[in-house]
BALOBA-1460 file (C-alpha; in Angstrom, 3 decimals):
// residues 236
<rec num="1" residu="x" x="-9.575" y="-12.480" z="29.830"/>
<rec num="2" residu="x" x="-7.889" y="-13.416" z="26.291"/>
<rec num="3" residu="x" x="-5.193" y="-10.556" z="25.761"/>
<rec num="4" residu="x" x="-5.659" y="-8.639" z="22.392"/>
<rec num="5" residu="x" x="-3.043" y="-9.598" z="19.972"/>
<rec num="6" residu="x" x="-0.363" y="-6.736" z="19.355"/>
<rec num="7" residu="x" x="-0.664" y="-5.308" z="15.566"/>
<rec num="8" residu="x" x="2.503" y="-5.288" z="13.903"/>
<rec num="9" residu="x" x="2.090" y="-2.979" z="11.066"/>
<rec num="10" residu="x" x="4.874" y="-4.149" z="8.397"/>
<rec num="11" residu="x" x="6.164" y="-2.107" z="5.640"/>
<rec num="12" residu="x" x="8.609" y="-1.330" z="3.374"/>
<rec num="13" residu="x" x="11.348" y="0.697" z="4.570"/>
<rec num="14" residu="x" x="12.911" y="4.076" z="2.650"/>
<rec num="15" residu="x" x="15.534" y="6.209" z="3.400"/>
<rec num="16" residu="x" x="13.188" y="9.362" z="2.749"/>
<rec num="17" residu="x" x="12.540" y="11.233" z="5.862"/>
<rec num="18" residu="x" x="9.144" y="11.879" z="5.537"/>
<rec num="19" residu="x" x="8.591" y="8.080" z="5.220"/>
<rec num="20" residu="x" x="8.626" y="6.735" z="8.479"/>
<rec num="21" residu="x" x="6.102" y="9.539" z="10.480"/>
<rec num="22" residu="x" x="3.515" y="8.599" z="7.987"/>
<rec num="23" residu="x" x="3.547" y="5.243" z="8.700"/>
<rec num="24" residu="x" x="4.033" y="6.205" z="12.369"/>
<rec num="25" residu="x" x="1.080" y="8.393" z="11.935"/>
<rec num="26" residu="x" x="-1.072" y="5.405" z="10.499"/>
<rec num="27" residu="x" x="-0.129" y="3.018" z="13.163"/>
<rec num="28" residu="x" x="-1.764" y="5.526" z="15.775"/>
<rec num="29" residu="x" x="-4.415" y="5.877" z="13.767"/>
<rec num="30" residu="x" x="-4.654" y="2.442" z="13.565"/>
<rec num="31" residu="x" x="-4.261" y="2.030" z="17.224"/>
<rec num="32" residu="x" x="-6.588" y="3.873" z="18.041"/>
<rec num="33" residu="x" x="-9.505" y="2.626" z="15.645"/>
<rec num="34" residu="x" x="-9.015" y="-1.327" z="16.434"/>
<rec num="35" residu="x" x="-7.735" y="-0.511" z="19.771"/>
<rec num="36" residu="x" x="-5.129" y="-2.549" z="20.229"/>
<rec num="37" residu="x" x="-1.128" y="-1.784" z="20.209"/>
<rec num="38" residu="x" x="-0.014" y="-0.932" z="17.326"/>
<rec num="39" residu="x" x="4.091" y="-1.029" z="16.127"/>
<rec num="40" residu="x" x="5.777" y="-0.600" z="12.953"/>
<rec num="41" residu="x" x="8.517" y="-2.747" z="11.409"/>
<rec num="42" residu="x" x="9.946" y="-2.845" z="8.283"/>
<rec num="43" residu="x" x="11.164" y="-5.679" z="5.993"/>
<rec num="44" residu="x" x="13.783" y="-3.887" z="3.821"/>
<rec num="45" residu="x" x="15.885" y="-0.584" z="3.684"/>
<rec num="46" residu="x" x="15.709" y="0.524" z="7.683"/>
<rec num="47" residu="x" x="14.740" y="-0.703" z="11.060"/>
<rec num="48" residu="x" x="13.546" y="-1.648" z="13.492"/>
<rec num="49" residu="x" x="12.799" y="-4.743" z="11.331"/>
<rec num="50" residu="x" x="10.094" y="-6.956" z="11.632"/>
<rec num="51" residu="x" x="12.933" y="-9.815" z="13.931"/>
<rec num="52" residu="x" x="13.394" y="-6.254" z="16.244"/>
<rec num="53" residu="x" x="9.652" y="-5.625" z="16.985"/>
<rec num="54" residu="x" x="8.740" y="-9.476" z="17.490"/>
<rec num="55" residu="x" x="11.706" y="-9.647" z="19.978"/>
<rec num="56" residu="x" x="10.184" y="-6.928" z="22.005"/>
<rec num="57" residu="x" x="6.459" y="-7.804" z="22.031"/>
<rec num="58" residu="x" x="4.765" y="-10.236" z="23.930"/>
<rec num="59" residu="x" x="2.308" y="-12.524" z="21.788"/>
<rec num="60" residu="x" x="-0.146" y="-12.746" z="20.443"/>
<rec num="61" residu="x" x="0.533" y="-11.172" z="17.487"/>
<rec num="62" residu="x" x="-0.540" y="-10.463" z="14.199"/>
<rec num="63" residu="x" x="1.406" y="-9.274" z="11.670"/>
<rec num="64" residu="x" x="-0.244" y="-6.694" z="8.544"/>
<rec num="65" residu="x" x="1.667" y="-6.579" z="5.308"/>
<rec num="66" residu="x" x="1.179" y="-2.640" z="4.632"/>
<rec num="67" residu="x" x="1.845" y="-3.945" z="0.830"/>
<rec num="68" residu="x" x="-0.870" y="-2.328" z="-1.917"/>
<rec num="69" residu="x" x="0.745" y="-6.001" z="-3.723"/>
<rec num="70" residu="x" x="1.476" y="-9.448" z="-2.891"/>
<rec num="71" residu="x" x="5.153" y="-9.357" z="-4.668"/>
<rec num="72" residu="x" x="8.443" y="-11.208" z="-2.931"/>
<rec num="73" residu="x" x="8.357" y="-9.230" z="0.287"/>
<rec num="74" residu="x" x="4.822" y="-10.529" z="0.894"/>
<rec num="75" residu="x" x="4.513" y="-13.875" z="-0.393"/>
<rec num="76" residu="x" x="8.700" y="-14.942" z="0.770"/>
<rec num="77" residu="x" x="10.372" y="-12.094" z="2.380"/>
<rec num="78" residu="x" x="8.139" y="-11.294" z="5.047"/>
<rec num="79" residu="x" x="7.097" y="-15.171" z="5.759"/>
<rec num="80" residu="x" x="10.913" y="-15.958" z="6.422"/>
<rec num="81" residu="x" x="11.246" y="-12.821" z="8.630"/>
<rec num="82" residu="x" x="8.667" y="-14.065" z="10.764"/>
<rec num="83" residu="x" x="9.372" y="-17.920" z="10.751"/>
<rec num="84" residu="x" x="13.097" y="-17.052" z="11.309"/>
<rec num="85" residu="x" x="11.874" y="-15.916" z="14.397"/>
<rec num="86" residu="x" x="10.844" y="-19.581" z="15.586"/>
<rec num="87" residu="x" x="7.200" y="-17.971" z="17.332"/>
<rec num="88" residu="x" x="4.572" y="-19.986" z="17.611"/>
<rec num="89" residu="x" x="2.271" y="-16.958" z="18.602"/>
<rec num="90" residu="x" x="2.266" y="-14.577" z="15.537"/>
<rec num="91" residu="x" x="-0.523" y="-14.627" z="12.599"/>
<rec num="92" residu="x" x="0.307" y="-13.232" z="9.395"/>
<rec num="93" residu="x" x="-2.730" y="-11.359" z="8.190"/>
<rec num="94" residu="x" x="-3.724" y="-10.584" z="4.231"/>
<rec num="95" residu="x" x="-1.792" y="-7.901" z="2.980"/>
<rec num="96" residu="x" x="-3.846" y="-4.469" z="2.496"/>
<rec num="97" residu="x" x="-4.580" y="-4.699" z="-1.187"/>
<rec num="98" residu="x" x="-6.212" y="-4.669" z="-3.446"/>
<rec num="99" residu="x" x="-9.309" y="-3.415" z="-1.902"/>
<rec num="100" residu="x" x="-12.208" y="-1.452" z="-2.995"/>
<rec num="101" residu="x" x="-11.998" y="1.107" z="0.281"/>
<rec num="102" residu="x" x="-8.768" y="2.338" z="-1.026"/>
<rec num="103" residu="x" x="-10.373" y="3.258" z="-4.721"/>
<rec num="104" residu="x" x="-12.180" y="6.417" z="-2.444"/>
<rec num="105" residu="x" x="-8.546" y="7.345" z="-1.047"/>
<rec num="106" residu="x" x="-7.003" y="7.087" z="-4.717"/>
<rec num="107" residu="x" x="-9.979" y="9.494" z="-5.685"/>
<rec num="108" residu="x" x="-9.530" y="11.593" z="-2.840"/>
<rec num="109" residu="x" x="-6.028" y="11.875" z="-3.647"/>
<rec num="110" residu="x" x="-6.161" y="12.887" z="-7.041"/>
<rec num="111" residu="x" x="-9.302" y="15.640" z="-6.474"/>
<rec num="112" residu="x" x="-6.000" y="16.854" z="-3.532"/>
<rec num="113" residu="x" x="-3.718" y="17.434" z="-6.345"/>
<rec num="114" residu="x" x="-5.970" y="19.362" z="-8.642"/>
<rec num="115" residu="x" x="-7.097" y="16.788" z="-11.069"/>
<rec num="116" residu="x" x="-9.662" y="18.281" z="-13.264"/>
<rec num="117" residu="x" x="-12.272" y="16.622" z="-15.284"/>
<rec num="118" residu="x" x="-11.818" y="15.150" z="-17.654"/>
<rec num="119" residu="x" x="-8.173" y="14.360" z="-17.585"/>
<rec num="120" residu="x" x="-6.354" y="11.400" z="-18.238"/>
<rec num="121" residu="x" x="-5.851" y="9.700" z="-15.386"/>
<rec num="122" residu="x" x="-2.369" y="6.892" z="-15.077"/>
<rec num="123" residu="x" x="-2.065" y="4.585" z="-12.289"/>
<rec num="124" residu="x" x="1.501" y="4.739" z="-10.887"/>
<rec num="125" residu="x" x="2.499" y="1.854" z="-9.378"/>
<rec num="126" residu="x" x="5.668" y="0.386" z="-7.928"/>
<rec num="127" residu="x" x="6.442" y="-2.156" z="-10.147"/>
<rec num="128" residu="x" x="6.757" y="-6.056" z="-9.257"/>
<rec num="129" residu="x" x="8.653" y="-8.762" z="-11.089"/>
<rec num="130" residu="x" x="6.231" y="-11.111" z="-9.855"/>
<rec num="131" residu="x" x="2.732" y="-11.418" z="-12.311"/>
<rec num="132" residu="x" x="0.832" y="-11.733" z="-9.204"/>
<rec num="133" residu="x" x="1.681" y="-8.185" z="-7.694"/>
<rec num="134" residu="x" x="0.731" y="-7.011" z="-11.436"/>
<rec num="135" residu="x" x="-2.311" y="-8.558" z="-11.503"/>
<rec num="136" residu="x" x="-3.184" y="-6.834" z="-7.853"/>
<rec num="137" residu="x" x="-2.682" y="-3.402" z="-9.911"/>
<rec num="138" residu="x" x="-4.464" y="-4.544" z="-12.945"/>
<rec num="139" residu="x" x="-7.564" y="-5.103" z="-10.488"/>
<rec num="140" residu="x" x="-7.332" y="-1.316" z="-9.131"/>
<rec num="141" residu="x" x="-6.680" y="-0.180" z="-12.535"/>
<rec num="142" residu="x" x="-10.037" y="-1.662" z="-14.004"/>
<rec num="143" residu="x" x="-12.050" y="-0.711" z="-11.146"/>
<rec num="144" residu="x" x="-10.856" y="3.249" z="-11.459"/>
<rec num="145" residu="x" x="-12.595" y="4.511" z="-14.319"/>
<rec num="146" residu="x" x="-16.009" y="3.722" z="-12.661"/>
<rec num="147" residu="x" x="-14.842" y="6.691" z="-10.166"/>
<rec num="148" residu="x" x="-12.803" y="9.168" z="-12.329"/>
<rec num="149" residu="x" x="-15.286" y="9.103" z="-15.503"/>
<rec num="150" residu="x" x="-12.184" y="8.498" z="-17.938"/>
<rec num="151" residu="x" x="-10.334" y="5.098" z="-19.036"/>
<rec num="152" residu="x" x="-6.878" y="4.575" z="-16.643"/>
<rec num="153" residu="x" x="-3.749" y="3.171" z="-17.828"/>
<rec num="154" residu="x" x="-1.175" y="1.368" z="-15.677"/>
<rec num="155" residu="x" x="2.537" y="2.530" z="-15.307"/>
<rec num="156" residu="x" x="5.153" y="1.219" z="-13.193"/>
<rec num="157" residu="x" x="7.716" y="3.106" z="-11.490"/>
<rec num="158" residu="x" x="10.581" y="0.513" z="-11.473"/>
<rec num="159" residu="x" x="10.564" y="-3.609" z="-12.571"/>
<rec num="160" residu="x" x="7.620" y="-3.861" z="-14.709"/>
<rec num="161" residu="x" x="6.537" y="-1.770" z="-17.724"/>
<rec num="162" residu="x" x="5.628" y="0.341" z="-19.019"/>
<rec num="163" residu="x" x="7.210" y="3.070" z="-16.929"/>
<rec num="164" residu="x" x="5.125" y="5.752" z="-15.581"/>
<rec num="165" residu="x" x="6.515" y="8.413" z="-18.281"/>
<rec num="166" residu="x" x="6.190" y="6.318" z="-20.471"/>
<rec num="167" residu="x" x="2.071" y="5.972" z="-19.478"/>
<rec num="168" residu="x" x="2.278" y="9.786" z="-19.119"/>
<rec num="169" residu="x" x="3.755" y="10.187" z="-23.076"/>
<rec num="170" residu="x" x="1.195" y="7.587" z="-24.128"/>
<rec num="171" residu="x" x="-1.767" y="9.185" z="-22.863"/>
<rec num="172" residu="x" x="-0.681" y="12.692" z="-24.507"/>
<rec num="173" residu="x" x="-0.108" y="10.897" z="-27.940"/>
<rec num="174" residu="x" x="-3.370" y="9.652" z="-27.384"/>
<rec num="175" residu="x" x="-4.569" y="12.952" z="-27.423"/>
<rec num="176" residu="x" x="-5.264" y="14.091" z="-23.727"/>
<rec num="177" residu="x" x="-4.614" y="17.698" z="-22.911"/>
<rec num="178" residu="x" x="-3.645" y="17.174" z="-19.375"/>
<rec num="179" residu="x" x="-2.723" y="13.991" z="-17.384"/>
<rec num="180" residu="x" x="-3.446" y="12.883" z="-13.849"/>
<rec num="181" residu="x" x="-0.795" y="10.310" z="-11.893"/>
<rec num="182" residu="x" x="-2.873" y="8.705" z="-9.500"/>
<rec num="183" residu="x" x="-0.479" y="7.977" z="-6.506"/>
<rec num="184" residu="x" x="-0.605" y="3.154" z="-5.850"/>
<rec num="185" residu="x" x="1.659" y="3.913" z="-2.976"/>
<rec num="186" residu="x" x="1.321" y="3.794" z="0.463"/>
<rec num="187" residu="x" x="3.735" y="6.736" z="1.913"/>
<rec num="188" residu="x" x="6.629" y="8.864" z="0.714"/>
<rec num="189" residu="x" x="9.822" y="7.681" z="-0.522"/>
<rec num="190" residu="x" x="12.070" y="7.425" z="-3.613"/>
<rec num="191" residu="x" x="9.214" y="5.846" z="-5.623"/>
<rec num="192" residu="x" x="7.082" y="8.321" z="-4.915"/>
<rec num="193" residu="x" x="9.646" y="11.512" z="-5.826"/>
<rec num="194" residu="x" x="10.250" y="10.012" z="-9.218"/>
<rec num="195" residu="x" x="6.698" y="10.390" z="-9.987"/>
<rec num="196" residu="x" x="6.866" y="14.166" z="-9.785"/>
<rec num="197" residu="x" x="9.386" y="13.664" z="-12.769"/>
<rec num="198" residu="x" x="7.165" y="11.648" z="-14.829"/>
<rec num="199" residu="x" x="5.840" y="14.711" z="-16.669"/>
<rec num="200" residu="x" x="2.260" y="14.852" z="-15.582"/>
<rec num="201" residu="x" x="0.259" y="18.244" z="-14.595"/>
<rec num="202" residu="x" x="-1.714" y="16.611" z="-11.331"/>
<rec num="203" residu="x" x="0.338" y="14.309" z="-8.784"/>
<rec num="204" residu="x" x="-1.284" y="12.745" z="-6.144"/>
<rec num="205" residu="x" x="0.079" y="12.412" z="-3.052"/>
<rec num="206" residu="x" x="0.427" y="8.307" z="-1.434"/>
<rec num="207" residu="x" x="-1.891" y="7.271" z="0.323"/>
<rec num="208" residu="x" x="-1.261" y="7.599" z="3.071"/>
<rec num="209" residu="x" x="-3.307" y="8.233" z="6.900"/>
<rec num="210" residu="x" x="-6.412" y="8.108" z="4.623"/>
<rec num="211" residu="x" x="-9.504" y="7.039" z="6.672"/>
<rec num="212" residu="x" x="-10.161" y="4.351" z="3.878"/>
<rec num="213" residu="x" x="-6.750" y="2.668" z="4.261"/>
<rec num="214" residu="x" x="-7.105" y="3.134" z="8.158"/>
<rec num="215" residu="x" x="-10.208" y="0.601" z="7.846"/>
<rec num="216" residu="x" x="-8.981" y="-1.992" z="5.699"/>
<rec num="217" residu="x" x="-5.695" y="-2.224" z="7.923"/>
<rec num="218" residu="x" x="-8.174" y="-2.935" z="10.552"/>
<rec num="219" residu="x" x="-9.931" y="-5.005" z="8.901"/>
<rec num="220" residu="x" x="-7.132" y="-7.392" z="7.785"/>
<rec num="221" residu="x" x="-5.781" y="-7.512" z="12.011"/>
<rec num="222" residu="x" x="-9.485" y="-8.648" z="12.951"/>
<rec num="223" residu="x" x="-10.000" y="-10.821" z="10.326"/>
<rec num="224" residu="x" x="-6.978" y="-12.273" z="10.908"/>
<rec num="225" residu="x" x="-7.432" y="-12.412" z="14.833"/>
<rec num="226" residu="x" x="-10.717" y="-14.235" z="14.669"/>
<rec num="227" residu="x" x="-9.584" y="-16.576" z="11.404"/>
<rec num="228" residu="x" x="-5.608" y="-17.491" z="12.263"/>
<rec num="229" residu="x" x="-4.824" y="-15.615" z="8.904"/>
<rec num="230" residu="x" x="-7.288" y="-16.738" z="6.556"/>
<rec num="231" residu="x" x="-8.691" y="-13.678" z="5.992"/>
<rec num="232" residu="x" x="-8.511" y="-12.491" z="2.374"/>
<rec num="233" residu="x" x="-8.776" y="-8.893" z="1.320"/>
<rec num="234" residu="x" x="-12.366" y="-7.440" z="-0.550"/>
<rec num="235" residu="x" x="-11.489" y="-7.540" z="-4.467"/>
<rec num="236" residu="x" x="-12.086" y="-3.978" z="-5.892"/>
């Protein structure tokens, strides 16, 4: 019988604790929902890195970018991890976003931190030098305000602009009473913390072990399994 391929969940790394047992926590939920092994790696900041986990694992294997955009570590970082690796045996899947699955966990999210109706509702991002990533955001961004009732603006917590305080100041000269940072990141870490800074009264948390992102990181291991990595992520 053809052997599942493992699922190596890859992700950015951070130096904030409460990072890594999220993304532990999402691999076994993972795990357990495509049933199949499931391991983490991480392409920047800590280990085990993506070269640790592929040295340890038998193949096949198929690698998900845990990226909510395609920036450098997905479309060259990540790539050269893996092909420095000389494997024949491991599939690169589509990275997790966007995707219009994830819109219910931003909205989920947000209701979490007490957003009421009615308020103004920013986006906060990570930030990309690379237009593509910032189009991935755009795409979430227009797709919001069908679910939140109000128009959403975009702000960037490093790289790009405008800055997520600066979204936050923007929205309040525009006259809203109370503002509403909905959380475009994927688990704790620095980003994250700066956003409780940004001067907005609701903060949503990342997203997190949310049964929406649960499904679309299953979704991009079997569409990659069946497809050799051809498998594209649903536009929101």
């Amino acid at each position: 019988m053809t052997r599942r391929p493992t699922l190596v969940l890859a992700a950015h790394g951070t130096r904030d604790p409460e990072g890594p047992p999220v993304l532990d926590e999402l691999a076994t939920a993972v795990a357990d929902a495509a049933g199949v092994t499931t391991r983490v790696a991480y392409v920047d900041v800590i280990g085990p890195t993506v070269a640790d986990v592929l040295a340890e694992v038998a193949g096949p294997v198929v690698v998900v970018p845990a990226f909510l955009a395609a920036g450098y570590h997905v479309r060259a970082d990540l790539p050269r991890q893996v092909d420095a690796c000389g494997r024949t045996d491991v599939t690169i899947a589509a990275f997790l976003g966007p995707d219009e699955r994830l819109l219910t966990a931003l909205v989920d999210r947000l209701t979490e931190a007490g957003r009421r109706q009615g308020d103004a509702v920013v986006l906060a991002a990570a930030g990309s030098s690379d237009a593509r990533a910032l189009a991935d955001v755009d795409i979430v961004a227009r797709a919001l305000p069908v679910r939140v009732g109000v128009p959403v603006s975009v702000g960037y917590v490093a790289t790009a602009t405008p800055t997520v305080p600066d979204a936050v100041r923007a929205a309040r000269d525009a006259g809203a009473s109370r503002v509403a940072l909905a959380s475009w990141l994927l688990a704790p870490g620095l980003f994250q913390q700066r956003l409780a800074d940004a001067g907005a009264d609701a903060v949503a948390a990342p997203l997190g072990t949310h049964p929406a992102v649960v499904a679309a990181l299953v979704d991009r291991y079997r569409g990659a399994a069946v497809s050799g990595g051809t498998a594209r992520p649903r536009g929101a």
